[in-house]
Structures are given as structure tokens and as C-alpha cells.
PQR file with spaces between the fields and no chain letter, atoms N, CA, C, O and H, PARSE charges and radii, in Angstrom:
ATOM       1  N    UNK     1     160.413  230.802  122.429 -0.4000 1.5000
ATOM       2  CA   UNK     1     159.958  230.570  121.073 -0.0000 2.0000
ATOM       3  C    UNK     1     158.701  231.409  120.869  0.5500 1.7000
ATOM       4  O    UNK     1     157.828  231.361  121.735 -0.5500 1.4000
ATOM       5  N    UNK     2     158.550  232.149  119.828 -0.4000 1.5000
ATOM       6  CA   UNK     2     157.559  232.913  119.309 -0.0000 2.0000
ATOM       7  C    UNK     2     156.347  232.453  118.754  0.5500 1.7000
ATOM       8  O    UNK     2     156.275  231.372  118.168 -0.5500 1.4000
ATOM       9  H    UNK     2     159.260  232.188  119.125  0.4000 1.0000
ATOM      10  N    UNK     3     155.303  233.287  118.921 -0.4000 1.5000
ATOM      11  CA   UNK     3     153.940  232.451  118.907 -0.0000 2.0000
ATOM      12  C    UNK     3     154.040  231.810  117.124  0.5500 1.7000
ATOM      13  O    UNK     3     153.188  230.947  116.914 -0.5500 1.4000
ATOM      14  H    UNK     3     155.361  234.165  119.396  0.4000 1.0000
ATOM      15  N    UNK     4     154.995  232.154  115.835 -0.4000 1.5000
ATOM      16  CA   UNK     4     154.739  231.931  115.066 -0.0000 2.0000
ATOM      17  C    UNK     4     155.506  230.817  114.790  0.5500 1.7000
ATOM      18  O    UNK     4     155.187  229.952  113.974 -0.5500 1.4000
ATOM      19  H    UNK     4     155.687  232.856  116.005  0.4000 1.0000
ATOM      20  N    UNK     5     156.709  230.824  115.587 -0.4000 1.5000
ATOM      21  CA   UNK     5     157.751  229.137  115.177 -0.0000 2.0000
ATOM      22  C    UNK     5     156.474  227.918  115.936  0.5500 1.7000
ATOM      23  O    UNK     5     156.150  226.835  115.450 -0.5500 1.4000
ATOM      24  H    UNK     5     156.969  231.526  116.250  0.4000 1.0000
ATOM      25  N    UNK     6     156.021  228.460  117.058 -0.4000 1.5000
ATOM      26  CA   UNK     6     155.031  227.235  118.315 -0.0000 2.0000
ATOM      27  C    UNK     6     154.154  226.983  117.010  0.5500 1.7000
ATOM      28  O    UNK     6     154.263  225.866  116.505 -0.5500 1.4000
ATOM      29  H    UNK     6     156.284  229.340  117.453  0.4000 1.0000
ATOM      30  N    UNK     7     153.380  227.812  116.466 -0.4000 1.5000
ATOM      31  CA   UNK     7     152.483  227.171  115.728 -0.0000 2.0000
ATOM      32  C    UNK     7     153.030  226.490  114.388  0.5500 1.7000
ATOM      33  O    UNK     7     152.385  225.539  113.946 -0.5500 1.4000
ATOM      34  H    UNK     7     153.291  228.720  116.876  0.4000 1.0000
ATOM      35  N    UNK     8     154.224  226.934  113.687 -0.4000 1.5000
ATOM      36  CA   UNK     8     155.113  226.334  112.176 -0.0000 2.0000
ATOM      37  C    UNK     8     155.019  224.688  113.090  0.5500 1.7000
ATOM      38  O    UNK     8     154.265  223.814  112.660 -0.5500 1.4000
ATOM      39  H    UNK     8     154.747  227.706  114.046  0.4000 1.0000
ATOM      40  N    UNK     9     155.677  224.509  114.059 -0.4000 1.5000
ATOM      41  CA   UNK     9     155.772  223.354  114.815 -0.0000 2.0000
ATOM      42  C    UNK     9     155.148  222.419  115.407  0.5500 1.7000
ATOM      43  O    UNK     9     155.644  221.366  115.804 -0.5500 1.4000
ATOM      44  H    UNK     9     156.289  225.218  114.409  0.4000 1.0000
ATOM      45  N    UNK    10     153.340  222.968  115.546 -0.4000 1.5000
ATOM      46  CA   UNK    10     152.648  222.477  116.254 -0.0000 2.0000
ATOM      47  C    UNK    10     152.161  221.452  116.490  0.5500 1.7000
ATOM      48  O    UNK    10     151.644  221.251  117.589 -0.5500 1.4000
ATOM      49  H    UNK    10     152.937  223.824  115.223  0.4000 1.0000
ATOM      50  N    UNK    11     152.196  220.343  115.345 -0.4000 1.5000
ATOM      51  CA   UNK    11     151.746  218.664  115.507 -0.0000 2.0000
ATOM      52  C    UNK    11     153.623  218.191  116.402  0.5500 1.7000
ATOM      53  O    UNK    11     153.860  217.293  117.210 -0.5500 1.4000
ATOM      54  H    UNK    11     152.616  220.506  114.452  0.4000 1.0000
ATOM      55  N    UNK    12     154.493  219.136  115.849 -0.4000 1.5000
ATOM      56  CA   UNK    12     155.707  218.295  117.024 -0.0000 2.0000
ATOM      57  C    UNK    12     155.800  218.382  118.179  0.5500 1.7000
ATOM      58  O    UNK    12     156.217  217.506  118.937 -0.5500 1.4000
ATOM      59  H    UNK    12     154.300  219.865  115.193  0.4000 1.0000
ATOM      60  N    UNK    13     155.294  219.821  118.556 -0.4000 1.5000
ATOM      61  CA   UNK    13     155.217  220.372  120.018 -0.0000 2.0000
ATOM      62  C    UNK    13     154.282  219.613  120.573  0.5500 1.7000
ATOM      63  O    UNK    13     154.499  219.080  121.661 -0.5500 1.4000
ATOM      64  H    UNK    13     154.955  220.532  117.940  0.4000 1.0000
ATOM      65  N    UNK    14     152.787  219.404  119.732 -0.4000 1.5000
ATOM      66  CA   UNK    14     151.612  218.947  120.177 -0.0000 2.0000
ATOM      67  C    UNK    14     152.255  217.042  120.579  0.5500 1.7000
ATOM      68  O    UNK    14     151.843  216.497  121.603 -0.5500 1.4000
ATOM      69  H    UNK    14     152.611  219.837  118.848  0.4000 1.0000
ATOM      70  N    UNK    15     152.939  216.522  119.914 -0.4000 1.5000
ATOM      71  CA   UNK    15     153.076  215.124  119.914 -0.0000 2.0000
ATOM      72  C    UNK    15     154.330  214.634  121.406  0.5500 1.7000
ATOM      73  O    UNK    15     154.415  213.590  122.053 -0.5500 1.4000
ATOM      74  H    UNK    15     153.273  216.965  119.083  0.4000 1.0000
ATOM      75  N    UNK    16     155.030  215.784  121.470 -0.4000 1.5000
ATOM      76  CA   UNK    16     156.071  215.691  122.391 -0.0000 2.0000
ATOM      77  C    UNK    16     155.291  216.519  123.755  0.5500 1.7000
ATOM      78  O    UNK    16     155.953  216.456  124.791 -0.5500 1.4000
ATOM      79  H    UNK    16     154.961  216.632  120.945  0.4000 1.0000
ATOM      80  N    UNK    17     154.398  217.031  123.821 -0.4000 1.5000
ATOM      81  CA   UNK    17     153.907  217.439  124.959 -0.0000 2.0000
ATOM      82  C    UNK    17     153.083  216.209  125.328  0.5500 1.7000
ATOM      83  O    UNK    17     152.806  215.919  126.492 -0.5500 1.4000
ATOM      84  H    UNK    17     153.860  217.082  122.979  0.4000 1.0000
ATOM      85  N    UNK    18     152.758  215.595  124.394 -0.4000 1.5000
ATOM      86  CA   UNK    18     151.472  214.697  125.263 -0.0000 2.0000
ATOM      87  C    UNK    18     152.635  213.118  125.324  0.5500 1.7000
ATOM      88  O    UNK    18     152.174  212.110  125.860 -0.5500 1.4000
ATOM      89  H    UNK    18     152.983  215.831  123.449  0.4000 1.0000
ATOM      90  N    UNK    19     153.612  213.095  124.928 -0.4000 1.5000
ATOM      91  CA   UNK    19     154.284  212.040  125.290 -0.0000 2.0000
ATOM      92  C    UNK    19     155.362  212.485  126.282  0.5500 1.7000
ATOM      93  O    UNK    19     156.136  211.528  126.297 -0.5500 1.4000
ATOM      94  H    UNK    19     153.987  213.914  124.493  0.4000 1.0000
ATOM      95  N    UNK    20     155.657  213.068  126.805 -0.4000 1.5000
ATOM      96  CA   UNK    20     156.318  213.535  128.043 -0.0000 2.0000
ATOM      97  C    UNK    20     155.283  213.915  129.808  0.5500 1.7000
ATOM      98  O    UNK    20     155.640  213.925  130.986 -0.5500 1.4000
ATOM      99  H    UNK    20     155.028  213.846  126.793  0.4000 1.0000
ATOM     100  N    UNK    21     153.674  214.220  128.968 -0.4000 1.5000
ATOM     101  CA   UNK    21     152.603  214.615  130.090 -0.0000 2.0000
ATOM     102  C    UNK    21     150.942  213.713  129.295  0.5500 1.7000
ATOM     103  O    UNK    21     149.879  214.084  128.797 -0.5500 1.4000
ATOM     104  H    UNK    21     153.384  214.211  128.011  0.4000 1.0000
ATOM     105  N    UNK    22     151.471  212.715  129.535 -0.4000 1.5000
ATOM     106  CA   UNK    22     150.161  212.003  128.872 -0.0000 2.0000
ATOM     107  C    UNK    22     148.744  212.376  129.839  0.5500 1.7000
ATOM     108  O    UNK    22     147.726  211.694  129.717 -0.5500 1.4000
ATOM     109  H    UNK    22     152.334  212.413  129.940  0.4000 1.0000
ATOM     110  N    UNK    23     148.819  213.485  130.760 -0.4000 1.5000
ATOM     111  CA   UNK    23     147.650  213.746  131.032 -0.0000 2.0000
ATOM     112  C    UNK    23     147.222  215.043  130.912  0.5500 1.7000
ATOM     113  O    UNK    23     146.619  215.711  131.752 -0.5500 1.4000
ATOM     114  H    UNK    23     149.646  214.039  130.859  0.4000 1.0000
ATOM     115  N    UNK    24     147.615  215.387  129.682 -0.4000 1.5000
ATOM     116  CA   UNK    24     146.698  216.293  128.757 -0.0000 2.0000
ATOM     117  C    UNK    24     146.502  215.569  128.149  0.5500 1.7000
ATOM     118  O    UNK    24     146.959  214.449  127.923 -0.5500 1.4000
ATOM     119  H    UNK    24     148.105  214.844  129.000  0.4000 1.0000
ATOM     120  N    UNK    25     145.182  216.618  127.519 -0.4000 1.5000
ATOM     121  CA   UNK    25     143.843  215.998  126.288 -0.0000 2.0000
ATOM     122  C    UNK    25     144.265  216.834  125.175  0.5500 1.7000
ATOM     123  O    UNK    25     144.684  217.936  125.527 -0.5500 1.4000
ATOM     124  H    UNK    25     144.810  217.529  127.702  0.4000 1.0000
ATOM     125  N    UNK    26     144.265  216.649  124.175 -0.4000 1.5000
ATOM     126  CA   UNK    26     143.512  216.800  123.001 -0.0000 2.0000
ATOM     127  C    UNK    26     142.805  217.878  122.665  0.5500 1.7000
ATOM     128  O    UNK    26     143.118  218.798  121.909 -0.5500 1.4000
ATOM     129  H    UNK    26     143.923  215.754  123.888  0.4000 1.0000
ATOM     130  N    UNK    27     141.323  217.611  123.595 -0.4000 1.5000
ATOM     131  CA   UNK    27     141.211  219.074  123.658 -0.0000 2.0000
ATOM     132  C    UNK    27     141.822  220.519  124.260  0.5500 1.7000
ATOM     133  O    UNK    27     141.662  221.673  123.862 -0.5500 1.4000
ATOM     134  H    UNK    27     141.068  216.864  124.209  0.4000 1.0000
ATOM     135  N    UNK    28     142.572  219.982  125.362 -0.4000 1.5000
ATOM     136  CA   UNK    28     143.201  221.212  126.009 -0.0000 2.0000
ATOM     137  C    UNK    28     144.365  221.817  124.759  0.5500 1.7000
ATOM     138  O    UNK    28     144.430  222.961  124.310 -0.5500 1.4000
ATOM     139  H    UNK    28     142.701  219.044  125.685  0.4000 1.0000
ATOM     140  N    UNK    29     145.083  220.807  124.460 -0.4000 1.5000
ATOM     141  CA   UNK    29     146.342  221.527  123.788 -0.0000 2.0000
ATOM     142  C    UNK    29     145.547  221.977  122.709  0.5500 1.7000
ATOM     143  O    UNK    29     146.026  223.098  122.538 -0.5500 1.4000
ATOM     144  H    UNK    29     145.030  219.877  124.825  0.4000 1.0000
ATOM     145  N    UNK    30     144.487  221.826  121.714 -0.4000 1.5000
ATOM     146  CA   UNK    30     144.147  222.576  120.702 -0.0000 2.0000
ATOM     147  C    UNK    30     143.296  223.455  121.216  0.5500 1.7000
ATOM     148  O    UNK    30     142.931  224.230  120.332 -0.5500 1.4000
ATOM     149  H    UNK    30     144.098  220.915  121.854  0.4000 1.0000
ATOM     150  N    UNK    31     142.810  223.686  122.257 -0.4000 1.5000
ATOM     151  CA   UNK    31     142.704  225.135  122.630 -0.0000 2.0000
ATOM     152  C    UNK    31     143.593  226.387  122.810  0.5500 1.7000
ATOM     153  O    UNK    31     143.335  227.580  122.653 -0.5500 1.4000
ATOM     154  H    UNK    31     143.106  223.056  122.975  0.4000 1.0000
ATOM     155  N    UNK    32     145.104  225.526  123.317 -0.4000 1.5000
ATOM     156  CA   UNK    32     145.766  226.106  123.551 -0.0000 2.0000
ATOM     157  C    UNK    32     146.461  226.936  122.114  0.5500 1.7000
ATOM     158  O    UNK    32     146.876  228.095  122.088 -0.5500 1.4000
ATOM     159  H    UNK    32     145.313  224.556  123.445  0.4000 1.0000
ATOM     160  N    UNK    33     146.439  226.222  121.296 -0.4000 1.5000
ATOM     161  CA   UNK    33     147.047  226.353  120.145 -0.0000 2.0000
ATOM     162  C    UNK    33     147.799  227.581  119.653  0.5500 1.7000
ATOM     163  O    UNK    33     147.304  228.518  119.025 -0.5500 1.4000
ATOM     164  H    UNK    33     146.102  225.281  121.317  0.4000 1.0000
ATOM     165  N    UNK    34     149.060  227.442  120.027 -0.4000 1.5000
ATOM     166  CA   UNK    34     150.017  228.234  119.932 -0.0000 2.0000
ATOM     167  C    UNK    34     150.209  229.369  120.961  0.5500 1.7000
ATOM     168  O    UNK    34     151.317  229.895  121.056 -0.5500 1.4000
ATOM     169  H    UNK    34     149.462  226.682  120.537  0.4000 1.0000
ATOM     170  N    UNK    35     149.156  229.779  121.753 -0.4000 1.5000
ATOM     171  CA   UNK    35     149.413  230.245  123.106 -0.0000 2.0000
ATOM     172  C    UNK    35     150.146  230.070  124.138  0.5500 1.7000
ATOM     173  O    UNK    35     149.751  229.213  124.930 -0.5500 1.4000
ATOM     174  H    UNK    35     148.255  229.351  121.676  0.4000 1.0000
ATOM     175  N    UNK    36     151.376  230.783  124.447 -0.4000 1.5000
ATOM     176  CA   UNK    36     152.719  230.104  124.921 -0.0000 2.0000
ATOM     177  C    UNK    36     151.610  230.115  126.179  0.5500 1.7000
ATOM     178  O    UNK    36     150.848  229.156  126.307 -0.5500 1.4000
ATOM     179  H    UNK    36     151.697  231.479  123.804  0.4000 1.0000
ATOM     180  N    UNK    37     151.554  231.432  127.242 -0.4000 1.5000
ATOM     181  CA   UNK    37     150.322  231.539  128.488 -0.0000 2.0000
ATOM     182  C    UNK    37     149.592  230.357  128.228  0.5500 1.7000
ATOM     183  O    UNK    37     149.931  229.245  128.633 -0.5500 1.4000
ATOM     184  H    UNK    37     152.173  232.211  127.138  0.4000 1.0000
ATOM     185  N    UNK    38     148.599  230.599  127.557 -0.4000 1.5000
ATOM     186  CA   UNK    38     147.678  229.297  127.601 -0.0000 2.0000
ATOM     187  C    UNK    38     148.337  227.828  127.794  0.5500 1.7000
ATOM     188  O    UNK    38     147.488  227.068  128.260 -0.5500 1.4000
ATOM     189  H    UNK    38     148.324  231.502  127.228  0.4000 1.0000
ATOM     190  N    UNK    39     149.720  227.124  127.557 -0.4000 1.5000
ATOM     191  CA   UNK    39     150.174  226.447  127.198 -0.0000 2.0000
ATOM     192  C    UNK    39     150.769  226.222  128.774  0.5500 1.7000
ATOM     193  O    UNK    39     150.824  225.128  129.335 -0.5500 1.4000
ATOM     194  H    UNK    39     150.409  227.742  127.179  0.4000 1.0000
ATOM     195  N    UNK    40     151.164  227.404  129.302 -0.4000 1.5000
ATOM     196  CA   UNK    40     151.966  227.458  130.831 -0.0000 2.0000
ATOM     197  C    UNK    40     150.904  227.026  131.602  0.5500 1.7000
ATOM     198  O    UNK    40     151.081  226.125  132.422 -0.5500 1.4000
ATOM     199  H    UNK    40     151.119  228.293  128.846  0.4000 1.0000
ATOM     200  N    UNK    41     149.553  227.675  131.414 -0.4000 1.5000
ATOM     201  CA   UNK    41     148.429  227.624  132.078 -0.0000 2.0000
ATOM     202  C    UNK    41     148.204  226.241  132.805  0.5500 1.7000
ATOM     203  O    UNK    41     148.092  225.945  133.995 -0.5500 1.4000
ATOM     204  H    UNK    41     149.409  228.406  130.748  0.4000 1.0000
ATOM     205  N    UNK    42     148.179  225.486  131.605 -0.4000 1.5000
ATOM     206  CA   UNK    42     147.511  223.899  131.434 -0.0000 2.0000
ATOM     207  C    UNK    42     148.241  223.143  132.331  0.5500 1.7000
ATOM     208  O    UNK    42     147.800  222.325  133.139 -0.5500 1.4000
ATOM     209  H    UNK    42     148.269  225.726  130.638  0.4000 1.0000
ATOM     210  N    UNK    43     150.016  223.650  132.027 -0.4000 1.5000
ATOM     211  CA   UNK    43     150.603  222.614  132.356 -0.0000 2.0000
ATOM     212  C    UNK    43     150.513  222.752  134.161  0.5500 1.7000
ATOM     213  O    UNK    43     150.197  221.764  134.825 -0.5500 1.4000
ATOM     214  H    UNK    43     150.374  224.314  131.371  0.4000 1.0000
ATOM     215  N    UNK    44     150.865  224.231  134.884 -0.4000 1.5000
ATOM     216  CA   UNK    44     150.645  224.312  135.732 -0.0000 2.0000
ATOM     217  C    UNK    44     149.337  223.867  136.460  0.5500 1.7000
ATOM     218  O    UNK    44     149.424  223.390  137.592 -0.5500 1.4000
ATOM     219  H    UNK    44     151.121  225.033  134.344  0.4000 1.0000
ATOM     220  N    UNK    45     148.177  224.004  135.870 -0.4000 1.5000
ATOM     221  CA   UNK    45     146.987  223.398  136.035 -0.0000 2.0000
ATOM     222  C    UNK    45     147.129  221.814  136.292  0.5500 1.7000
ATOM     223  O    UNK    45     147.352  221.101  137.271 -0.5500 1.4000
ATOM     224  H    UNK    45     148.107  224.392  134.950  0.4000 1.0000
ATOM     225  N    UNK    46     146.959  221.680  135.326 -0.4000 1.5000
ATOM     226  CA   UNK    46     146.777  219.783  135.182 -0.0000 2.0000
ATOM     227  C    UNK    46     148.294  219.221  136.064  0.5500 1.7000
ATOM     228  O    UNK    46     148.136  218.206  136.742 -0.5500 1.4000
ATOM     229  H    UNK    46     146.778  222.259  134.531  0.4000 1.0000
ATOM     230  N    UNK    47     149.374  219.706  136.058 -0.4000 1.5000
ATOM     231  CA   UNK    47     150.469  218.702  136.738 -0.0000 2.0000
ATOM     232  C    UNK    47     150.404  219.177  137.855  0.5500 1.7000
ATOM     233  O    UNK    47     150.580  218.308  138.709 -0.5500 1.4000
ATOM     234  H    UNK    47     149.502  220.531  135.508  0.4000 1.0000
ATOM     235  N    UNK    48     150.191  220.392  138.348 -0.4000 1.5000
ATOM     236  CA   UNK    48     150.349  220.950  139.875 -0.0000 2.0000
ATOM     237  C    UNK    48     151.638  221.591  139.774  0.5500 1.7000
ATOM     238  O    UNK    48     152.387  221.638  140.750 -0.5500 1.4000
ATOM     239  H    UNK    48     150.048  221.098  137.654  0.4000 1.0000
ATOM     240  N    UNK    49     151.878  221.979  138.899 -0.4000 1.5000
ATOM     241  CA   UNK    49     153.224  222.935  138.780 -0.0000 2.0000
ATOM     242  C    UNK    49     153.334  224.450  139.152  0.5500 1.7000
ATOM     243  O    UNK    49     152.276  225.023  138.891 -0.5500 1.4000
ATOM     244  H    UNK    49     151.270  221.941  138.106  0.4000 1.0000
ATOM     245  N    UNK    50     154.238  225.235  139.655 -0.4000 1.5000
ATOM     246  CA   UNK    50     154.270  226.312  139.789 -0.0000 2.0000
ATOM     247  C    UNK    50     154.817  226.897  138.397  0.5500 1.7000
ATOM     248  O    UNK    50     155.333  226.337  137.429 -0.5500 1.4000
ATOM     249  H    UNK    50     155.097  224.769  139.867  0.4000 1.0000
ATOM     250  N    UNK    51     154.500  228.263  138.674 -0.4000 1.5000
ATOM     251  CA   UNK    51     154.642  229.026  137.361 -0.0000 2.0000
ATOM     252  C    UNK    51     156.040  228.990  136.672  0.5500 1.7000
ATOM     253  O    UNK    51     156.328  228.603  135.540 -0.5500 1.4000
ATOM     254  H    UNK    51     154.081  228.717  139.460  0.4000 1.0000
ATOM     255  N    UNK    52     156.548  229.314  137.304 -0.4000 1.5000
ATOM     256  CA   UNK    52     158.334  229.267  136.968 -0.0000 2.0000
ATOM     257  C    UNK    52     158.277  227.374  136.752  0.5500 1.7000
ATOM     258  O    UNK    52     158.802  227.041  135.689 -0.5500 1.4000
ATOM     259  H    UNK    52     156.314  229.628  138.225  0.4000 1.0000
ATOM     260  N    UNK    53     157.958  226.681  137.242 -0.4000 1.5000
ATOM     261  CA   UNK    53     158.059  225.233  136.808 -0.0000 2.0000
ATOM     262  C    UNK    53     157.225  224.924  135.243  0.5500 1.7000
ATOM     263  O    UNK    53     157.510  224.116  134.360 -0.5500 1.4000
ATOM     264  H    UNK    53     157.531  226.952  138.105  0.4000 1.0000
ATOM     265  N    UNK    54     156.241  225.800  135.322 -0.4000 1.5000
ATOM     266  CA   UNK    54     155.470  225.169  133.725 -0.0000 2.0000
ATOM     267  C    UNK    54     156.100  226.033  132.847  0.5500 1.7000
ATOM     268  O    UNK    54     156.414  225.668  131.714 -0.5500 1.4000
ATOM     269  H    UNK    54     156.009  226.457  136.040  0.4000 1.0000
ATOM     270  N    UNK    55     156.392  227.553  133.420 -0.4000 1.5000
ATOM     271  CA   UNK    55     157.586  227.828  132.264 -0.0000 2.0000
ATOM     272  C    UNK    55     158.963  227.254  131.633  0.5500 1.7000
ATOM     273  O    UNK    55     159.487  227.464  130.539 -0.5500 1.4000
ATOM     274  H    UNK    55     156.138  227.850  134.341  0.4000 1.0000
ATOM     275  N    UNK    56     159.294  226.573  132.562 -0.4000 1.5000
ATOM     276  CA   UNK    56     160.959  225.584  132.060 -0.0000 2.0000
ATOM     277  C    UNK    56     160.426  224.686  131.447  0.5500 1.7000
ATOM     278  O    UNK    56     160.712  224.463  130.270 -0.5500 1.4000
ATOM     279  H    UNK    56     158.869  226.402  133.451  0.4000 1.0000
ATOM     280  N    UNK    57     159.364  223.849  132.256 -0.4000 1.5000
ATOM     281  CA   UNK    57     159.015  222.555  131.498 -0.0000 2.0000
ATOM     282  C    UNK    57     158.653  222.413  130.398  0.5500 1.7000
ATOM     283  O    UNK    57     158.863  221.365  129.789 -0.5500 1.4000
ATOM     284  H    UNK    57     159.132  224.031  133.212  0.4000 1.0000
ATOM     285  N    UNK    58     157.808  223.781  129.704 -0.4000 1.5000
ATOM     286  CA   UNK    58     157.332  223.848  128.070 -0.0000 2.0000
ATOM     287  C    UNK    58     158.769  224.677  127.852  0.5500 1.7000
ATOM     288  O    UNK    58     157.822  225.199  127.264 -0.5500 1.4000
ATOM     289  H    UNK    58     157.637  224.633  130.200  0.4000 1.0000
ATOM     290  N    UNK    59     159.720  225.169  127.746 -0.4000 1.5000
ATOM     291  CA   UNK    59     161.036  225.024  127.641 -0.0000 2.0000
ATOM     292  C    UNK    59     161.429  223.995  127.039  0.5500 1.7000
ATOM     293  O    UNK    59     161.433  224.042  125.809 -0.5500 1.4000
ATOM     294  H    UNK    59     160.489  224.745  128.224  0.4000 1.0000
ATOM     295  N    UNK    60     161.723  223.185  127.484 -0.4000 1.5000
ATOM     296  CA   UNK    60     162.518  221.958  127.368 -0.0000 2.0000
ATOM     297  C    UNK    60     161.679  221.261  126.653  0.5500 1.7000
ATOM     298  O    UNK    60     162.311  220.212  126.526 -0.5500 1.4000
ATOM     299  H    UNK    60     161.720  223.146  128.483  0.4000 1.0000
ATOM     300  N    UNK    61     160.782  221.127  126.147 -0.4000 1.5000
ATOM     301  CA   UNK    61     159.833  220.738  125.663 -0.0000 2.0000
ATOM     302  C    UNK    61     160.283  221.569  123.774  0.5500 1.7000
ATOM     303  O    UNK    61     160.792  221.230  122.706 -0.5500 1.4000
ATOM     304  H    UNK    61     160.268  221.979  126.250  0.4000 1.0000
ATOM     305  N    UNK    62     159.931  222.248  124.144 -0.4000 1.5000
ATOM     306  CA   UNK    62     159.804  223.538  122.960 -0.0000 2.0000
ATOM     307  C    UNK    62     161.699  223.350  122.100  0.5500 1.7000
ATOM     308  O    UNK    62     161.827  223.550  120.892 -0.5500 1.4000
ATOM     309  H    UNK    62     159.518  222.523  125.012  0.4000 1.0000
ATOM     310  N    UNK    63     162.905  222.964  122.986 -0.4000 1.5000
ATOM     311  CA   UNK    63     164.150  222.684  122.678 -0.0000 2.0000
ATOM     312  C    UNK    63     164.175  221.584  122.090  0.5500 1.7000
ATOM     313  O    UNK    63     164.658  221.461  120.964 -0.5500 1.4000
ATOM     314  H    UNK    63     162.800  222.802  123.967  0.4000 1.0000
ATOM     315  N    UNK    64     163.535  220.385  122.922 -0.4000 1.5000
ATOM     316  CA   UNK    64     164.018  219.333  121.731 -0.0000 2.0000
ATOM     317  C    UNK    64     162.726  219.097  120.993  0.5500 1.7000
ATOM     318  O    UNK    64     162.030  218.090  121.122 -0.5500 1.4000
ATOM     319  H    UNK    64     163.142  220.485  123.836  0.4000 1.0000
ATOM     320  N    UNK    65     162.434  220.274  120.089 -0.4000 1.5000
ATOM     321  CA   UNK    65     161.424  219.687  118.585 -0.0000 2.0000
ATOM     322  C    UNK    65     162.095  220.779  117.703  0.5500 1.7000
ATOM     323  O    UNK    65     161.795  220.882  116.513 -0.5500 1.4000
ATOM     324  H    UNK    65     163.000  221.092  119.984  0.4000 1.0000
């Protein structure tokens, strides 16, 4: 998904990311804001995910909104 559908979408993406990984903040995802990288970043960061893992996971994420 392209940085311009992530952001058309962003309170759904934003609402389904933090109810699938309730340990992001608030502030992280609106930093992230619409930054697919920035978005991989976090998740790999904060869950302990590898790269290829925070890429599928905001995937699947990004499919059902």
C-alpha cells in the first residue's frame, strides 16, 4: 500500500494497529504517520520482530482495513 492510500486510511490503520499490538503508543504511530519504514521500524522494535516479520505483519494489518 502506497504512502497516499496509508495516510487516506490512517485513523483505520492507526485503530487496527493498536488493537492487534496494544503496545504501541500514540505517540509512536503518529510519528510514524504514514511512513510504511517508519511503521516496519516500530513494529520490529517494540515486538522483537525481524524485518521480513514486521513487513508481513503491517501487511495483514494494512489488508483487513
Amino acid at each position: 500500500m502506497d504512502t497516499n492510500r496509508i495516510l487516506g486510511r490512517w485513523k483505520e490503520l492507526k485503530g487496527k494497529l493498536r488493537e492487534n499490538y496494544g503496545e504501541l503508543t500514540e505517540d509512536e504511530l503518529e510519528k510514524a504517520r504514514g511512513d510504511r519504514a517508519h511503521l516496519e521500524g516500530i513494529l520490529q522494535h517494540r515486538l522483537g520482530k525481524t524485518k521480513d516479520e514486521a513487513r508481513k505483519a503491517l501487511d495483514e494489518v494494512l489488508e483487513a482495513v
